[in-house]
C-alpha positions as CSV (number, residue, x, y, z in Angstrom):
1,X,-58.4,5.3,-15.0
2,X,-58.4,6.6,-11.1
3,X,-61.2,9.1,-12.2
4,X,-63.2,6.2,-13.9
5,X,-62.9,4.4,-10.5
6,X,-63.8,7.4,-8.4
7,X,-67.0,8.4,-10.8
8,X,-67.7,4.1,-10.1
9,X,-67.4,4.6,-6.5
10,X,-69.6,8.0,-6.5
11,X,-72.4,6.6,-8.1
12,X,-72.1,3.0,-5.5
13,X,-72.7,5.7,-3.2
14,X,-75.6,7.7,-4.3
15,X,-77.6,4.4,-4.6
16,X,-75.3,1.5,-5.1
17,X,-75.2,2.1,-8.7
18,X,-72.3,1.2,-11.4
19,X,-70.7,-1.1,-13.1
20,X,-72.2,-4.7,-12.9
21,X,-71.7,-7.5,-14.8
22,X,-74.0,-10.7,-14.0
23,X,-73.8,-14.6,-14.9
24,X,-76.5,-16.0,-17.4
25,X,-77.0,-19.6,-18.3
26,X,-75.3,-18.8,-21.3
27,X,-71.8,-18.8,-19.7
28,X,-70.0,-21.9,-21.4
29,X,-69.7,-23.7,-18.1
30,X,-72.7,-22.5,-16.5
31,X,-75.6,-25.3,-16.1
32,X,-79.1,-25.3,-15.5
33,X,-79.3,-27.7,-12.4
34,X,-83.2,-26.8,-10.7
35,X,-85.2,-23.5,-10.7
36,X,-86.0,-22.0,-6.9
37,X,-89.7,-19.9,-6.9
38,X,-89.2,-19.8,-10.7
39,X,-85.9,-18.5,-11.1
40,X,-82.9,-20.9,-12.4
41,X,-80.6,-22.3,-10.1
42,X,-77.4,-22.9,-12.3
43,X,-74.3,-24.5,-11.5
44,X,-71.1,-22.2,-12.9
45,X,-67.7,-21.0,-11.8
46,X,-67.1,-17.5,-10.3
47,X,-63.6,-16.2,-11.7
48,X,-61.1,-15.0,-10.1
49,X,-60.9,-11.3,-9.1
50,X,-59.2,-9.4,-6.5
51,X,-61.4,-7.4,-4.3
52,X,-61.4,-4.7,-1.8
53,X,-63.3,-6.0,1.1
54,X,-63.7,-4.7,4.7
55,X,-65.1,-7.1,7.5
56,X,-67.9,-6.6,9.9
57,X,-69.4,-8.5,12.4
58,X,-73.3,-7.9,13.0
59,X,-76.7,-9.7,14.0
60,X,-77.8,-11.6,10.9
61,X,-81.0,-9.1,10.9
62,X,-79.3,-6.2,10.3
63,X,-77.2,-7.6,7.1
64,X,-79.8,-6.4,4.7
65,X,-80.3,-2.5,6.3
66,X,-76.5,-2.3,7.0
67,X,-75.3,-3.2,3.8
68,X,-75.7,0.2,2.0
69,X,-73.7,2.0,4.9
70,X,-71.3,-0.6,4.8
71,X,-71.0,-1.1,0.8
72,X,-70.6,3.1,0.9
73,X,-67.3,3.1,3.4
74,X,-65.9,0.5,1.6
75,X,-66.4,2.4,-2.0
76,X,-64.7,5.4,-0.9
77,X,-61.7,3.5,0.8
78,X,-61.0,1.9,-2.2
79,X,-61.4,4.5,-4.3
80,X,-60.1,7.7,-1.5
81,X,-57.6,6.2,0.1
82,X,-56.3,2.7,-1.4
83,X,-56.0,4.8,-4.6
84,X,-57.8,1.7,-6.6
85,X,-60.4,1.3,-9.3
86,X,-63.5,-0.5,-8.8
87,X,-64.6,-2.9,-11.9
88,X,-67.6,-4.4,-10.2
89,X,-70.5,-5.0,-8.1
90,X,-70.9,-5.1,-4.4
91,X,-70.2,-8.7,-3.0
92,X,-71.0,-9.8,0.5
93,X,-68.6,-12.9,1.7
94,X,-71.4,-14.9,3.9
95,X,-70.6,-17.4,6.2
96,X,-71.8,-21.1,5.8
97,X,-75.2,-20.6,6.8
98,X,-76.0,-24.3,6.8
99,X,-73.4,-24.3,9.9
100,X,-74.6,-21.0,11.5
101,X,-76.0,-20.7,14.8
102,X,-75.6,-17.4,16.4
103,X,-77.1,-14.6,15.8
104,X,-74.5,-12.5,15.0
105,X,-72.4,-13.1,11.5
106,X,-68.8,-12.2,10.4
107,X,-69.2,-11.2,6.5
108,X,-66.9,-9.2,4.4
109,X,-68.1,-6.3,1.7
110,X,-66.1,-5.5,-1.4
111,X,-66.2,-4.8,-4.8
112,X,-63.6,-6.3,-7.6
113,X,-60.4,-3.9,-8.5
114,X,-57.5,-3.5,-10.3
115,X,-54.9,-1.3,-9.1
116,X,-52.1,-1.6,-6.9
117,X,-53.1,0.5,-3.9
118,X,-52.3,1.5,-0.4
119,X,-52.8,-0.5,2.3
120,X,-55.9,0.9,4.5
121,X,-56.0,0.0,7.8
122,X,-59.2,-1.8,8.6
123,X,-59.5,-2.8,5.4
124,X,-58.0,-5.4,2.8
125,X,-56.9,-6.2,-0.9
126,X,-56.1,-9.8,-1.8
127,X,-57.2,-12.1,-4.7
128,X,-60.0,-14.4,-4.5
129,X,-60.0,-17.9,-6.0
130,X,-62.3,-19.2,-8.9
131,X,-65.5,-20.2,-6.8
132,X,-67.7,-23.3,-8.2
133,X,-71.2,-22.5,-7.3
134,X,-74.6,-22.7,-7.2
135,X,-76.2,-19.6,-8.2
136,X,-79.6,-17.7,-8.3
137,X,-80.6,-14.4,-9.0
138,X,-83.7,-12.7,-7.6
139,X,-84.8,-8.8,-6.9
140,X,-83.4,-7.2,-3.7
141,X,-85.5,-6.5,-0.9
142,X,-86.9,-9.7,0.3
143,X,-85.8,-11.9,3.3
144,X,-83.0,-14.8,1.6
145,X,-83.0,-16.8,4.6
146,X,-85.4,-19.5,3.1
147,X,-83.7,-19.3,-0.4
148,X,-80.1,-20.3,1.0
149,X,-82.3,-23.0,2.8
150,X,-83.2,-24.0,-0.7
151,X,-80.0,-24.1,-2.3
152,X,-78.5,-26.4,0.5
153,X,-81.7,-28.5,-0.5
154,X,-80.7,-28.5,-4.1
155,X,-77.2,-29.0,-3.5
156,X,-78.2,-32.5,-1.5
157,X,-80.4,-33.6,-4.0
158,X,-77.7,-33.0,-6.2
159,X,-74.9,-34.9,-4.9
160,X,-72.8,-31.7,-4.2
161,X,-71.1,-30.8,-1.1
162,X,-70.5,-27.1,-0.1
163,X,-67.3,-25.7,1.0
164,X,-69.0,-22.4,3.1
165,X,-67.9,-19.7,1.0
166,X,-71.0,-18.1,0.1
167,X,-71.3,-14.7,-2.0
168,X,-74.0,-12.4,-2.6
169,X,-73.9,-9.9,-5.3
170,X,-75.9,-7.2,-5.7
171,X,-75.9,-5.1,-8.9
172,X,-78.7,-2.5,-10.3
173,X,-81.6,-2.8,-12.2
174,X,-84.7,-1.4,-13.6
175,X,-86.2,0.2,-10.5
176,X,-84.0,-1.5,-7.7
177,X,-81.4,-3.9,-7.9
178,X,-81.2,-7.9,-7.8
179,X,-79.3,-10.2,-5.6
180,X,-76.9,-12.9,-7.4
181,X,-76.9,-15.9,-4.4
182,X,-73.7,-18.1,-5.1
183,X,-73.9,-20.7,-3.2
184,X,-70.3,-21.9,-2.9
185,X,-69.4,-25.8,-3.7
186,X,-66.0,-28.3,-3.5
């Protein structure tokens, strides 16, 4: 198992590729709620997973050309050091963006494991609850800023209240890879 993690982690790092998994309609509690630039906007629940996650703080530009160097020193401390085995994509923990004002952000960058590691300093392990969201999926690349805008929008129209625990997961595909947006909800 720790050489299945370590091959996970080795090929995050030579392009952020490996093991993803990502949520369709066809989940049983997932729901169809709007569509954003032609994508579906659904309503489902996140499980719950334990991740490896280190936390930066950075200007809010430099999220999307930071996050490779940042997804790669997380991989190997998970995998290196923590002795653990990655099981899924890379997911950015965003602040509430609907509340955010400066220009710098505090967001965390982890993958899902199982394992019981070593504690690494600068770095932690803990389990993340089930996470109700709101969630689109788009190719990587582009500026999201408006998109969040647009799931607040949809949210409000909606009814639903946000809680400000916001992911972003990014997995490979064809030529690239695409961005999950879960907009997190109470």
């Amino acid at each position: 198992m720790k050489w299945m993690g370590f091959s996970l982690a080795l090929m995050f790092l030579l392009g952020l590729q490996g093991c993803a998994s990502t949520s369709t309609s066809s989940e049983p509690q997932a729901k169809q709620v709007g569509t954003l630039d032609g994508a579906p906007v659904i309503r489902k629940t996140v499980s719950r997973a334990t991740y490896f996650t280190g936390e930066y703080t950075l200007p809010v530009a430099d999220i999307r050309v930071e996050t490779k160097s940042m997804a790669e020193k997380v991989a190997i401390a998970a995998v290196k050091k923590a002795k653990l085995d990655i099981v899924g994509p890379l997911t950015l923990f965003l602040p509430d963006w609907k509340n955010q004002t400066a220009d710098e952000a505090t967001i965390g960058v982890g993958y899902p494991v199982v394992g019981s590691g070593q504690m690494v300093p600068q770095f932690q392990q803990g389990s993340k609850p089930s996470l109700d969201c709101l969630s689109v999926t788009r190719r990587a690349g582009g500026d999201n800023q408006g998109v969040w805008e647009q799931l607040y929008v949809i949210a409000d129209q909606q009814g639903l209240q946000t809680n400000g625990d916001n992911r972003t997961v990014i997995t490979p595909m064809a030529g690239g890879y695409q961005v999950e947006l879960q907009l997190g909800l109470q």
